[in-house]
C-alpha positions as CSV (number, residue, x, y, z in Angstrom):
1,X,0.0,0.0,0.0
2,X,1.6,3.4,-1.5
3,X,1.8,6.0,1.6
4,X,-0.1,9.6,1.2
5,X,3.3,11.2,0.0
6,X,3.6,8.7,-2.7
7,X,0.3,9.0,-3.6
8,X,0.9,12.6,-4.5
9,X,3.3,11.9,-7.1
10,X,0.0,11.0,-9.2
11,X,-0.4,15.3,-9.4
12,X,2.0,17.0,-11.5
13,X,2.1,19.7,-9.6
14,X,3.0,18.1,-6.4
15,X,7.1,17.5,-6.0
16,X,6.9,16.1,-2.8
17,X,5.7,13.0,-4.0
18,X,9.2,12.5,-6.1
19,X,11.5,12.8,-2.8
20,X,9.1,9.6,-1.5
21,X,10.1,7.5,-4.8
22,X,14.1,8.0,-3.8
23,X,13.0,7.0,-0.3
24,X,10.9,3.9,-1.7
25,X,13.7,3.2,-3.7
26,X,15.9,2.0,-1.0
27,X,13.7,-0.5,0.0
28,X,11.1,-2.0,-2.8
29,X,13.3,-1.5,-6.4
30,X,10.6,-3.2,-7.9
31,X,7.5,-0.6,-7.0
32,X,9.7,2.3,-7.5
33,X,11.3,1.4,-10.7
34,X,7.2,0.9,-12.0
35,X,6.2,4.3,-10.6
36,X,8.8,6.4,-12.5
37,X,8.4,4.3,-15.3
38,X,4.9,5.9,-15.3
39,X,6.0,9.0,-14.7
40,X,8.4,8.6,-18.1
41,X,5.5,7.2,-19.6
42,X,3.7,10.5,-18.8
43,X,6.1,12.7,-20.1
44,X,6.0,10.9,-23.3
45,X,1.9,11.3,-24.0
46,X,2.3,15.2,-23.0
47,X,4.9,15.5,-25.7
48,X,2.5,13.4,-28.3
49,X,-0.3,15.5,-27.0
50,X,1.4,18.9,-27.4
51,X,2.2,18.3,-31.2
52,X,-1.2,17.3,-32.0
53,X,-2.7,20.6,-30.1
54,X,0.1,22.6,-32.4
55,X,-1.9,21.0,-35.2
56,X,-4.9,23.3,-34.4
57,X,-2.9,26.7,-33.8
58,X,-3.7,27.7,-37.5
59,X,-7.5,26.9,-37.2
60,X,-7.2,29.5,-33.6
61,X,-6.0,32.2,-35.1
62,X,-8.4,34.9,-34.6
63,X,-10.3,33.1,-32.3
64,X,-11.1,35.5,-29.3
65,X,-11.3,32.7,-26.9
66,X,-7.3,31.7,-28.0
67,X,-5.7,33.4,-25.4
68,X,-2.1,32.5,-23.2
69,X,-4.4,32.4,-20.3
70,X,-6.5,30.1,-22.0
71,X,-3.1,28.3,-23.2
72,X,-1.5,28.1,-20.3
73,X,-4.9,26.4,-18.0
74,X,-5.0,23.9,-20.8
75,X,-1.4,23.0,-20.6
76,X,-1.9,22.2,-16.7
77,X,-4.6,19.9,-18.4
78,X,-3.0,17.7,-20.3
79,X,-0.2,17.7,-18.1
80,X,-2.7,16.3,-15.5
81,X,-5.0,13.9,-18.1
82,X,-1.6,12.4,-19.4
83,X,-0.4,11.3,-16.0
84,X,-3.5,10.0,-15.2
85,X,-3.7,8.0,-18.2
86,X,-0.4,6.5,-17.5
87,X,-1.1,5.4,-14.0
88,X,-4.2,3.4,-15.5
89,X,-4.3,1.1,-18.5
90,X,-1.7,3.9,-20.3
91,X,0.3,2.7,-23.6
92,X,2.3,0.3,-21.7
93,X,5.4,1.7,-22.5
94,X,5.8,1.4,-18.6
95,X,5.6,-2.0,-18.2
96,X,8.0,-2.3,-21.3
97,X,10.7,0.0,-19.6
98,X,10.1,-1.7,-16.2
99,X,11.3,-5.2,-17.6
100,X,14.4,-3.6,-19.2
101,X,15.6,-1.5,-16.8
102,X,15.2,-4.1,-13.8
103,X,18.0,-6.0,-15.1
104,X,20.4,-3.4,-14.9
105,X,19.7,-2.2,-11.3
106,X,21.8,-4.1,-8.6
107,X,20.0,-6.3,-6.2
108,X,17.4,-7.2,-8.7
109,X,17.0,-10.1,-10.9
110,X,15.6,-10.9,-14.6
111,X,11.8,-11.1,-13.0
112,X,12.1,-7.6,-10.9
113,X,12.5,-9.1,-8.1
114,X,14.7,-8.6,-4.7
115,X,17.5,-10.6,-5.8
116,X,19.0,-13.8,-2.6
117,X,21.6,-12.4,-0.5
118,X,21.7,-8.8,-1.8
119,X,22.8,-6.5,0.8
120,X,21.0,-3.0,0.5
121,X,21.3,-1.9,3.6
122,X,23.8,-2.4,6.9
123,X,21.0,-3.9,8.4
124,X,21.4,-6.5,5.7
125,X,25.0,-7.9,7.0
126,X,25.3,-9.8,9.9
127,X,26.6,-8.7,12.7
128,X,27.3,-11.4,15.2
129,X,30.9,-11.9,16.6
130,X,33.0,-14.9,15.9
131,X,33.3,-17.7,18.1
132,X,36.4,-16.9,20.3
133,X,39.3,-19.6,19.4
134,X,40.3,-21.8,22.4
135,X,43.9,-21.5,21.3
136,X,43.6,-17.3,22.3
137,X,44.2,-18.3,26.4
138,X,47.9,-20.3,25.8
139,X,48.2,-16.9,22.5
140,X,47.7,-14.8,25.3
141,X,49.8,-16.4,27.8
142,X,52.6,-16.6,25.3
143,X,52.4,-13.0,24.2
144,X,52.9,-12.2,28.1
145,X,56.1,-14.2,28.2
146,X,57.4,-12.8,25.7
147,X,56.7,-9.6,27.1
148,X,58.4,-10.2,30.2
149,X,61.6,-11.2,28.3
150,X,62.0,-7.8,26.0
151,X,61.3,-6.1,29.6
152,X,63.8,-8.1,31.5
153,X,66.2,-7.2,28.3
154,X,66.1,-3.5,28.6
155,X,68.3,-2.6,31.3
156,X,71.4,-4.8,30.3
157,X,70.5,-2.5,26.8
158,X,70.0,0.9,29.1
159,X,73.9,-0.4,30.0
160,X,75.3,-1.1,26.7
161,X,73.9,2.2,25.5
162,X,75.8,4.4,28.5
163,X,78.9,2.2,27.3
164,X,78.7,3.0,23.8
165,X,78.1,6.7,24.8
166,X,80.9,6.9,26.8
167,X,83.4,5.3,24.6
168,X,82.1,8.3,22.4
169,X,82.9,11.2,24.3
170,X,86.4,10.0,24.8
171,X,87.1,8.9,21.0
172,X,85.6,12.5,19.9
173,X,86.4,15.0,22.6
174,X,85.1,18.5,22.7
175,X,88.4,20.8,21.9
176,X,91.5,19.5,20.4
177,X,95.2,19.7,21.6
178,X,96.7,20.5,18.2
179,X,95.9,20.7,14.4
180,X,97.4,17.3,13.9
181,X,94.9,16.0,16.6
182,X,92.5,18.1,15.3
183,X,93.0,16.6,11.4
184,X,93.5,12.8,12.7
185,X,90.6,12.6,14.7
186,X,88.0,14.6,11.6
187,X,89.7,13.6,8.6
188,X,88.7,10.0,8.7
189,X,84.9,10.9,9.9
190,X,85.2,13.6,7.0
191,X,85.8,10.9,4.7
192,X,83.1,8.5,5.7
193,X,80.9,10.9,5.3
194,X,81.8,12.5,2.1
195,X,80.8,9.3,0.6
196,X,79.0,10.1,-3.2
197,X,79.0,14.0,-2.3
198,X,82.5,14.3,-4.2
199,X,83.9,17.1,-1.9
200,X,87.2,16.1,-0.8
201,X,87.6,15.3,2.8
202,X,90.6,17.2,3.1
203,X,88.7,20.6,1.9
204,X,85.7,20.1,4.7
205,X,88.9,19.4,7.3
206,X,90.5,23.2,6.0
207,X,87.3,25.0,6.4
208,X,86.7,23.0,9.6
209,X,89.6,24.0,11.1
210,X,89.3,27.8,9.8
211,X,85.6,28.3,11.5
212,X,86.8,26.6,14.5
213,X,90.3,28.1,15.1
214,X,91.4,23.9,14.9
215,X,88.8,23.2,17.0
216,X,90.1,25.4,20.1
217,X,87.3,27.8,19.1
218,X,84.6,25.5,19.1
219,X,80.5,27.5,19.2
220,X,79.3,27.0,22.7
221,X,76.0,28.5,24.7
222,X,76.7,30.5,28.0
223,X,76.2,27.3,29.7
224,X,78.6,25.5,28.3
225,X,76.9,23.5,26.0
226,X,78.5,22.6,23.5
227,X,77.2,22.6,19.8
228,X,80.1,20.2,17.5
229,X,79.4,23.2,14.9
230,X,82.5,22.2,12.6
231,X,80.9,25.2,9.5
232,X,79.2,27.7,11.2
233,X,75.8,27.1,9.9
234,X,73.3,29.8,11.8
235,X,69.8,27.9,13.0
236,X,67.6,29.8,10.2
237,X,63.6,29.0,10.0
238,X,64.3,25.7,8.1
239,X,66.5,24.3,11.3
240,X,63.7,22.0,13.5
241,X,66.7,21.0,15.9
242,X,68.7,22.4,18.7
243,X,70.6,25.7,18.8
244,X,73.6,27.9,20.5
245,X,73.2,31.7,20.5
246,X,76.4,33.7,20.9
247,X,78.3,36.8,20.0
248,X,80.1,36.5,15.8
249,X,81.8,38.3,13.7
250,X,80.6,39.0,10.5
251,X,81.7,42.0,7.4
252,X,78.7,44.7,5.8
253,X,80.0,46.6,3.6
254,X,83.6,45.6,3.8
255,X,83.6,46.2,7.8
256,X,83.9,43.7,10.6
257,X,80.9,43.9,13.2
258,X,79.8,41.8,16.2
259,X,76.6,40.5,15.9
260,X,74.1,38.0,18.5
261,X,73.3,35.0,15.9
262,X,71.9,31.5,16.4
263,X,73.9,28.5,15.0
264,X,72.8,25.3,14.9
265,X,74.0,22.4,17.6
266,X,74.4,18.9,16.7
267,X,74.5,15.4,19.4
268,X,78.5,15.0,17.6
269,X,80.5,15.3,14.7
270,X,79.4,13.0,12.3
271,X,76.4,15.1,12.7
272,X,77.8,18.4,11.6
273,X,79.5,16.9,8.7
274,X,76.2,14.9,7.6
275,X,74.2,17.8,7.7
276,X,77.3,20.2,6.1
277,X,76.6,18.1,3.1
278,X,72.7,18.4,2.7
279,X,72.7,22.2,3.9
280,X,74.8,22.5,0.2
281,X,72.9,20.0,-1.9
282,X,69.7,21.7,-0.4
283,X,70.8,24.7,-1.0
284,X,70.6,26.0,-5.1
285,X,73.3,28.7,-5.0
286,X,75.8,26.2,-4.0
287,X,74.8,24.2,-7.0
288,X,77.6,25.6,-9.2
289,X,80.1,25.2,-5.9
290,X,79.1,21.1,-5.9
291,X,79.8,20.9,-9.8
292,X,83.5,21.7,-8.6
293,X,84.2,19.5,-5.5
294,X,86.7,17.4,-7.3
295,X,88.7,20.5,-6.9
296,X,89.4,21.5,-3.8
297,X,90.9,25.4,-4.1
298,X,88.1,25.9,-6.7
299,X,85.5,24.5,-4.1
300,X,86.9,27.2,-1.7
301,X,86.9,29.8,-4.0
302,X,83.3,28.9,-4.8
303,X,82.1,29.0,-1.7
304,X,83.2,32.6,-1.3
305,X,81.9,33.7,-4.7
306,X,78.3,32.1,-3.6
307,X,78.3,33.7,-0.5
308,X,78.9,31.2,2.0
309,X,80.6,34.0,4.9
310,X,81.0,37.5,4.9
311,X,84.5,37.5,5.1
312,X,85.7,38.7,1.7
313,X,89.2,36.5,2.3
314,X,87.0,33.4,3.3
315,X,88.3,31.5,0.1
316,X,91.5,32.6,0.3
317,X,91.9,31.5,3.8
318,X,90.9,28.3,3.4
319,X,93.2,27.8,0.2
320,X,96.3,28.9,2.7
321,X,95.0,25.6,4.9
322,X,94.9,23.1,1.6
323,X,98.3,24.4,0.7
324,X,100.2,24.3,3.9
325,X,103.2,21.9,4.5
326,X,101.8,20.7,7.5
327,X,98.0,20.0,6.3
328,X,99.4,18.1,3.4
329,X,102.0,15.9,5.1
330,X,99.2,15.3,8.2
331,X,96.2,14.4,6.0
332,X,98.1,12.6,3.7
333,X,100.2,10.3,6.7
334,X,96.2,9.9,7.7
335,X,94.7,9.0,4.4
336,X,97.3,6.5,4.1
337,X,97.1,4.7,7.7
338,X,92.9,4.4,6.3
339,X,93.8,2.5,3.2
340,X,96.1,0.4,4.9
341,X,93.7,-0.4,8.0
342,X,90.8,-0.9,5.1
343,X,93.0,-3.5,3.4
């Protein structure tokens, strides 16, 4: 039995009664899919009917009762006759439309029917839980053991880790006694690291040493803290870690100035260098400077021309490290004791 709303769907002029068809449509395909098929069916005899009423507009000219008043009430007529007609005996082009579009709508088979096991609603699925398994007690009991173990574990790891960390500290201390401790202990870390970069080691070790004052300058906060800043890079708004603030030097215009500046602070070395690397390769303006590495002086110069520090003889400086007797004869005793312990 068709509710009042769908019942209104039977007056053209009623557009409630279409929102009750998607509603109905939900639950009974079958009623709804023979109710607009009516309604098509409808549309299609008011179209037939208009173009025979054209017919007669010759014989109506001049006819004082031909009016758009008179036009317009006996458009709402036909509108009204035609759906009538269809919801009766009509042409039966709705039945015909029913029986072919009820096999394309899912959850309906050949006949118009609900199809078995369709689900058109979540109140169509089941819901029930499974059966528990009788193996989840010993799962459970097992999981628990297993548990206990890892827990048992940690603290014999909570030692290991304060042994590595110590051995850490004393292999990489904070300030150096000498540029040849200085070089021995970083060259071989700057050579690790370096890895597909192509800078040479020994350049990253020279401008090391220059920022650093071989590492007897190191960047430190007021409480001591120290950063393992081996290039001076200041904590801009693209640093998420840890940073130092202190008191630099830097030139404008030509003239040396002290300035308060942020730089960023690292957990150790391997850190500074690691992150040395991606600050250029980031970095686009030091695209040209990369395309040199395999040459050390021209690195240098290059990172002066691209305006890695203010200080107009930063290059320069650097160069004077490269070429000094000592550098050379250090990093190159160094270099050699690698290869041999790598062979």
């Amino acid at each position: 039995m068709q509710s009042s709303r769908l019942d209104s769907a039977q007056f053209y002029t009623e557009f409630s009664g279409l929102n009750a068809l998607k509603t109905q449509a939900r639950t009974d395909k079958k009623a709804a899919l023979e109710q607009v098929a009516k309604q098509f069916e409808s549309l299609f005899m008011s179209q037939m009917l208009k173009s025979m009423r054209s017919v007669n507009d010759v014989f109506a000219e001049g006819n004082y009762l031909n009016s758009s008043q008179s036009k317009f009430y006996q458009e709402m007529f036909d509108n009204q006759l035609t759906l009538s007609m269809s919801q009766q005996q009509g042409l039966g082009l709705s039945d015909v439309l029913a029986r072919q579009l009820s096999r394309q709508i899912p959850g309906m088979d050949d006949g118009g029917t609900k199809a078995t096991g369709h689900k058109a609603t979540i109140a169509d699925y089941d819901r029930s839980l499974p059966a528990l398994s009788p193996r989840l007690p010993k799962q459970v009991d097992e999981v628990k053991a297993i548990s206990e173990s890892v827990a048992a574990q940690k603290p014999r790891e909570a030692v290991v880790e304060k042994e590595v960390a110590e051995t850490v500290s004393i292999d990489l201390p904070e300030t150096f006694e000498s540029p040849e401790h200085f070089v021995r202990t970083l060259l071989p870390m700057a050579e690790a690291v370096a890895g597909d970069s192509g800078i040479d080691p020994r350049v990253m070790v020279a401008q090391a040493a220059l920022e650093t004052g071989w590492g007897k300058h190191m960047i430190k906060a007021a409480d001591g803290e120290h950063s393992f800043n081996l290039f001076g890079i200041k904590a801009d708004s693209r640093w998420q870690g840890s940073a130092v603030d202190i008191t630099t030097s830097e030139y404008r215009e030509g003239v040396k100035m002290n300035e308060r500046a942020a730089f960023r602070a690292y957990p150790d070395y391997q850190s500074s260098f690691e992150d040395y690397i991606g600050f250029l390769e980031r970095n686009p303006r030091y695209r040209d400077v990369l395309a040199v590495a395999d040459n050390p002086e021209a690195f240098a110069d290059g990172l002066q021309a691209a305006g890695y520090a203010t200080d107009p003889a930063y290059g320069a400086k650097i160069r004077r490290i490269l070429n000094s007797d000592s550098f050379e004869a250090i990093t190159g005793e160094t270099l050699s004791l690698n290869q041999r312990g790598e062979e």
